[in-house]
Biopython code that builds the backbone (N, CA, C, O; Angstrom):
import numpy as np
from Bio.PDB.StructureBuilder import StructureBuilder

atoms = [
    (1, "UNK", "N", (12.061, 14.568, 31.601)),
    (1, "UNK", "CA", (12.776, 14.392, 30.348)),
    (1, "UNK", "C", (14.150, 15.058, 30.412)),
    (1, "UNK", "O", (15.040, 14.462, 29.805)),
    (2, "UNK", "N", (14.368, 15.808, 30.829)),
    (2, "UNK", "CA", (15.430, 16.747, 30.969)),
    (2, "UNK", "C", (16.804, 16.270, 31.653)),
    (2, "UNK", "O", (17.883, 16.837, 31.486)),
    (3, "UNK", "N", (16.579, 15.093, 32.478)),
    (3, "UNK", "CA", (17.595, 14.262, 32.918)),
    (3, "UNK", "C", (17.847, 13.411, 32.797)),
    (3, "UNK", "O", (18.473, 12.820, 33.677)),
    (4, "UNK", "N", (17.419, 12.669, 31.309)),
    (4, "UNK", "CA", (17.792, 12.033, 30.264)),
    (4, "UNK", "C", (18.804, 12.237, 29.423)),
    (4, "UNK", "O", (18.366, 12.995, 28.558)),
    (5, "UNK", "N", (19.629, 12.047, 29.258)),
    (5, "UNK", "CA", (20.667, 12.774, 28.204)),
    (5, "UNK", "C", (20.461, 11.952, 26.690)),
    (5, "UNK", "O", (20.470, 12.669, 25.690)),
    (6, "UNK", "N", (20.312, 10.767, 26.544)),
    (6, "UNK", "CA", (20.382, 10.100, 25.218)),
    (6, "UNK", "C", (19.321, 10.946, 24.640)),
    (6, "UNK", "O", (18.304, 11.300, 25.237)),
    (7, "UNK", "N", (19.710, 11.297, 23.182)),
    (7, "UNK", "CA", (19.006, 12.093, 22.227)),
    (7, "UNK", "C", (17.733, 11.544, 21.357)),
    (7, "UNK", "O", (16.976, 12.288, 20.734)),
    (8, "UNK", "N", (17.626, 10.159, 21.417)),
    (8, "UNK", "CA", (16.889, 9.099, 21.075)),
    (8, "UNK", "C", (15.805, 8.428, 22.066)),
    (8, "UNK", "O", (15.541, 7.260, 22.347)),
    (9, "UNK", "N", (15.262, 9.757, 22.497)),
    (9, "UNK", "CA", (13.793, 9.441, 23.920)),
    (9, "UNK", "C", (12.429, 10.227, 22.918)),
    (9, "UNK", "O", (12.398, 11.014, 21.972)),
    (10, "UNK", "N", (11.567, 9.609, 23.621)),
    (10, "UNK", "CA", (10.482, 10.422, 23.230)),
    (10, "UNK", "C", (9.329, 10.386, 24.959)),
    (10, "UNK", "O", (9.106, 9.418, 25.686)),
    (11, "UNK", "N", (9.013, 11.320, 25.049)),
    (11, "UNK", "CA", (7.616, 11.075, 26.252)),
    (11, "UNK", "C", (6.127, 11.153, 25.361)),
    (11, "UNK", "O", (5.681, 12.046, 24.640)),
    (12, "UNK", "N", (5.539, 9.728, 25.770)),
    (12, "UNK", "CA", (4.662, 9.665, 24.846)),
    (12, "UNK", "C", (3.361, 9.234, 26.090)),
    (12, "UNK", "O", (3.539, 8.516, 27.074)),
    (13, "UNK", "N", (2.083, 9.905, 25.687)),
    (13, "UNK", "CA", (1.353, 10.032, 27.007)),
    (13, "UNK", "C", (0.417, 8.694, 26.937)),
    (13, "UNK", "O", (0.032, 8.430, 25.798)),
    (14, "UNK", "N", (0.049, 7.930, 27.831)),
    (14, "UNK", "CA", (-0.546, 6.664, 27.604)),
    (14, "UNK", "C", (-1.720, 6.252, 26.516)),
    (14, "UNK", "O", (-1.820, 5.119, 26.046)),
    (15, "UNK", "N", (-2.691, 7.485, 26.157)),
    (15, "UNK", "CA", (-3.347, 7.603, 25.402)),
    (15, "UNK", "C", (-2.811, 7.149, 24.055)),
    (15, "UNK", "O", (-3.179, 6.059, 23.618)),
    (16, "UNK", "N", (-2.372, 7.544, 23.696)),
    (16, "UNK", "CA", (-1.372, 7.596, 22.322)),
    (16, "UNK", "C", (-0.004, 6.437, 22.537)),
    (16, "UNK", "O", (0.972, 6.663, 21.822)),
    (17, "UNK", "N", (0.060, 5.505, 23.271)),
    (17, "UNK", "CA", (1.129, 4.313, 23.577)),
    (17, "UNK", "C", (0.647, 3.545, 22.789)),
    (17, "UNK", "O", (1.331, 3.580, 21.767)),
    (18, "UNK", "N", (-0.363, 2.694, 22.675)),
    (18, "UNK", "CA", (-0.550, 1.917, 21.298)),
    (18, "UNK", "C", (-0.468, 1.919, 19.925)),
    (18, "UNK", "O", (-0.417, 0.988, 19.121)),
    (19, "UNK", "N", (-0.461, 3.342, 19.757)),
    (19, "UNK", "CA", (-0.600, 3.635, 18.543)),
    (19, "UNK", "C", (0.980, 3.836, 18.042)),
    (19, "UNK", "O", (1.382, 3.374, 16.975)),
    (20, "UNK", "N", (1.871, 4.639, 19.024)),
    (20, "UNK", "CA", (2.932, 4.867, 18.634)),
    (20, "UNK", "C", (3.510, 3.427, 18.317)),
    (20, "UNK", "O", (4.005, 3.097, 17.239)),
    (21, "UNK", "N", (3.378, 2.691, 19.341)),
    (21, "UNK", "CA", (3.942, 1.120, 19.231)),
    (21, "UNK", "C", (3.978, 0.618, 17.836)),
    (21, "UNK", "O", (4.928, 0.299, 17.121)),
    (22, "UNK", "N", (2.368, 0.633, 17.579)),
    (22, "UNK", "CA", (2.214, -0.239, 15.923)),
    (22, "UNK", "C", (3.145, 1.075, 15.289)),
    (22, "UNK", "O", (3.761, 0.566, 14.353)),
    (23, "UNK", "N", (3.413, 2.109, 15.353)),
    (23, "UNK", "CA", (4.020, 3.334, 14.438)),
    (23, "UNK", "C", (5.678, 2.213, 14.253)),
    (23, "UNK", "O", (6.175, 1.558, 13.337)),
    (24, "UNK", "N", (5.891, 2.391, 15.100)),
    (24, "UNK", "CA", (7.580, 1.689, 15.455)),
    (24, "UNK", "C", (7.892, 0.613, 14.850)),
    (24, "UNK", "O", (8.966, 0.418, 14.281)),
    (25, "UNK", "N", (6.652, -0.429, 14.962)),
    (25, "UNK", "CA", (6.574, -1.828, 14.759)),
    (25, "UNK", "C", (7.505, -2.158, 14.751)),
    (25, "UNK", "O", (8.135, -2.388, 13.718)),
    (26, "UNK", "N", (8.101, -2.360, 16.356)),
    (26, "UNK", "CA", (9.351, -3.053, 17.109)),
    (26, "UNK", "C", (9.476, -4.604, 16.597)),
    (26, "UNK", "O", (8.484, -5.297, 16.370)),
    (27, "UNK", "N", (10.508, -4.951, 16.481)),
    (27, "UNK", "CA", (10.467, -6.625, 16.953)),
    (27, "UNK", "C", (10.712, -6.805, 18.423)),
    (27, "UNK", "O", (10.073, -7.781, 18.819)),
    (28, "UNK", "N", (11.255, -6.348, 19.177)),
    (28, "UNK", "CA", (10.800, -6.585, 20.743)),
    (28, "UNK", "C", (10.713, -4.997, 20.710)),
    (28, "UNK", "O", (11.075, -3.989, 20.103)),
    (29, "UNK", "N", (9.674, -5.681, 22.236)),
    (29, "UNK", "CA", (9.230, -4.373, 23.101)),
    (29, "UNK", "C", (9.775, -4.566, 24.483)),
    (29, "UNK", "O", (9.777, -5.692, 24.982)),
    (30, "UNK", "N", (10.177, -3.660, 25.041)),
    (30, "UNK", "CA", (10.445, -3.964, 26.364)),
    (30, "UNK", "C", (9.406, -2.626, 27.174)),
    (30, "UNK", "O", (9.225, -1.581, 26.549)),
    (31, "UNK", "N", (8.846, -2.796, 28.450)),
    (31, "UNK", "CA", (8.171, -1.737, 28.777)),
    (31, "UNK", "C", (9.095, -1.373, 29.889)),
    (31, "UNK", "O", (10.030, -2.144, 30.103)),
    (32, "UNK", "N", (8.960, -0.251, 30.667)),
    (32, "UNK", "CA", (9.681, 0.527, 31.573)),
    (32, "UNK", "C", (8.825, 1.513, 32.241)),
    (32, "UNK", "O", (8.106, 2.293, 31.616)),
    (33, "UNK", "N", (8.907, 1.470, 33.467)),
    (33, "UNK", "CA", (8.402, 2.993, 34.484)),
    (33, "UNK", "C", (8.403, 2.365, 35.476)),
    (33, "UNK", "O", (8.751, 1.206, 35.704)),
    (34, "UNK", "N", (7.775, 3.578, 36.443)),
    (34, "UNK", "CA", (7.584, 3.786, 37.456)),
    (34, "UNK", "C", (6.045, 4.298, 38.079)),
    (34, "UNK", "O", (5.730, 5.280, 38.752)),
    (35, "UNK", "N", (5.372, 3.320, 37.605)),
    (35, "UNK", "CA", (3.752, 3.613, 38.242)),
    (35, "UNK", "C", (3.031, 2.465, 37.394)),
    (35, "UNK", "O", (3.521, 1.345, 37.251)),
    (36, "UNK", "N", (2.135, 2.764, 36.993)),
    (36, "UNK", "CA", (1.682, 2.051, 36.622)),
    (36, "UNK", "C", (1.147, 1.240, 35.309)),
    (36, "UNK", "O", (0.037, 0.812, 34.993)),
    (37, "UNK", "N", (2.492, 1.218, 34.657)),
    (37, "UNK", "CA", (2.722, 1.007, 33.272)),
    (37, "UNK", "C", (2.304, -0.420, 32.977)),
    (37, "UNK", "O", (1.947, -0.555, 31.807)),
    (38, "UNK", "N", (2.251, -1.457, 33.666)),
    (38, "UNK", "CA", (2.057, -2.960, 33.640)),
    (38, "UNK", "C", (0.574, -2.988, 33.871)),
    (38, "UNK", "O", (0.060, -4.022, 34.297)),
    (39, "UNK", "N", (-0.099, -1.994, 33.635)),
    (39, "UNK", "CA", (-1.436, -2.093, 33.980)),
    (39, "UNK", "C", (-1.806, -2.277, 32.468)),
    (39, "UNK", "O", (-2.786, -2.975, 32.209)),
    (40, "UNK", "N", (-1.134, -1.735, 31.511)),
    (40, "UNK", "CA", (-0.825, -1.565, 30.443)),
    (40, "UNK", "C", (-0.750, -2.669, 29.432)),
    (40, "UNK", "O", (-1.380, -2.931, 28.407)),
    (41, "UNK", "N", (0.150, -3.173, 30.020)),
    (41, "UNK", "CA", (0.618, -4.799, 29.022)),
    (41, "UNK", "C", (-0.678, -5.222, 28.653)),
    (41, "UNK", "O", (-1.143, -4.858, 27.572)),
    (42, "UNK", "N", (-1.329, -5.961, 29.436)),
    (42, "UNK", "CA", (-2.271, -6.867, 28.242)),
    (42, "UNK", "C", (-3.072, -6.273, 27.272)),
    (42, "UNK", "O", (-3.568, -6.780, 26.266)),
    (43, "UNK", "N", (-3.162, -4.693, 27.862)),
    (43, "UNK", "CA", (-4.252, -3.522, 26.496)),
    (43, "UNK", "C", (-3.026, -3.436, 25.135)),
    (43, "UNK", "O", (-3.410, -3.189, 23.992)),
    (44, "UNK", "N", (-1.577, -3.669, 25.449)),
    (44, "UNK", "CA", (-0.826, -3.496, 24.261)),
    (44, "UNK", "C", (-0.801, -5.150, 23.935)),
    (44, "UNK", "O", (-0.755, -5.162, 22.705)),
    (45, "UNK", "N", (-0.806, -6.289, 24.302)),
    (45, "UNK", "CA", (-0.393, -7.636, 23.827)),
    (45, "UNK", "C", (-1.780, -8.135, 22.601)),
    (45, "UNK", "O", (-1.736, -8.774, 21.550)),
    (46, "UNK", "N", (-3.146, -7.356, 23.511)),
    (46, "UNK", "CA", (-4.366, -8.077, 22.671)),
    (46, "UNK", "C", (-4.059, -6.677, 21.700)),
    (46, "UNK", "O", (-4.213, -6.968, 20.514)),
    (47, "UNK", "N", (-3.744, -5.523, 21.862)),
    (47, "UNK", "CA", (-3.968, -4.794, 20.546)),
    (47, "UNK", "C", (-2.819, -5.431, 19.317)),
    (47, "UNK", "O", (-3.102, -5.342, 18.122)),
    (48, "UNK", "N", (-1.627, -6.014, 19.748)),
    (48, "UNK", "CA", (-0.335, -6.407, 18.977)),
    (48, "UNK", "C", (-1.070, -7.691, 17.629)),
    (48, "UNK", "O", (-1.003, -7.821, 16.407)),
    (49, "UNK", "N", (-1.831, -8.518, 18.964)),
    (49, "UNK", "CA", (-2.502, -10.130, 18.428)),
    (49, "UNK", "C", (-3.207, -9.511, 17.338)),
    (49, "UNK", "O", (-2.978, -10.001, 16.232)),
    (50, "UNK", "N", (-4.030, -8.526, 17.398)),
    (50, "UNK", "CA", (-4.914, -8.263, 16.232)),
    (50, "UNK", "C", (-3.646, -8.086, 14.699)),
    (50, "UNK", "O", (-3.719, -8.739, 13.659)),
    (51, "UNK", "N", (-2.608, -7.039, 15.028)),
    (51, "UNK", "CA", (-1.954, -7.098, 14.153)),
    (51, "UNK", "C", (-1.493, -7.727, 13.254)),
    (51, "UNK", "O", (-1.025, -7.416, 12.159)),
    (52, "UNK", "N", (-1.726, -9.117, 14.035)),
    (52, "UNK", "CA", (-0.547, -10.517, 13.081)),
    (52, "UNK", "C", (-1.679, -11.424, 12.343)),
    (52, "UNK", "O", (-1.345, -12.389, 11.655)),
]
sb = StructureBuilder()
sb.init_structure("model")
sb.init_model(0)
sb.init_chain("A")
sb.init_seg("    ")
for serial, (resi, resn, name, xyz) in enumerate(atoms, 1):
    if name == "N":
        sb.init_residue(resn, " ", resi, " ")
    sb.init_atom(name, np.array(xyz, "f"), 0.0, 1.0, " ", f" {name:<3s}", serial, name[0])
structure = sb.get_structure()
């Protein structure tokens, strides 16, 4: 985090990624990292579907 400079980051631990998401309720999402974050996508797309 620390070599981030924009003041507008948060580190949010995977556990708690869905939830923050619906918190935000983005109109787009874009995902980002470096490991294994795309393992991810379809546990956030079917939790999104329930939403609508």
């Amino acid at each position: 985090m620390g070599k981030i400079k924009i003041q507008n980051k948060k580190l949010i631990q995977k556990a708690d990624l869905i939830e923050e998401i619906k918190r935000q309720e983005p109109e787009v999402l874009v995902t980002m990292g470096a490991g294994d974050i795309g393992l991810e996508i379809s546990k956030i797309e079917k939790e999104l579907e329930h939403e609508n």
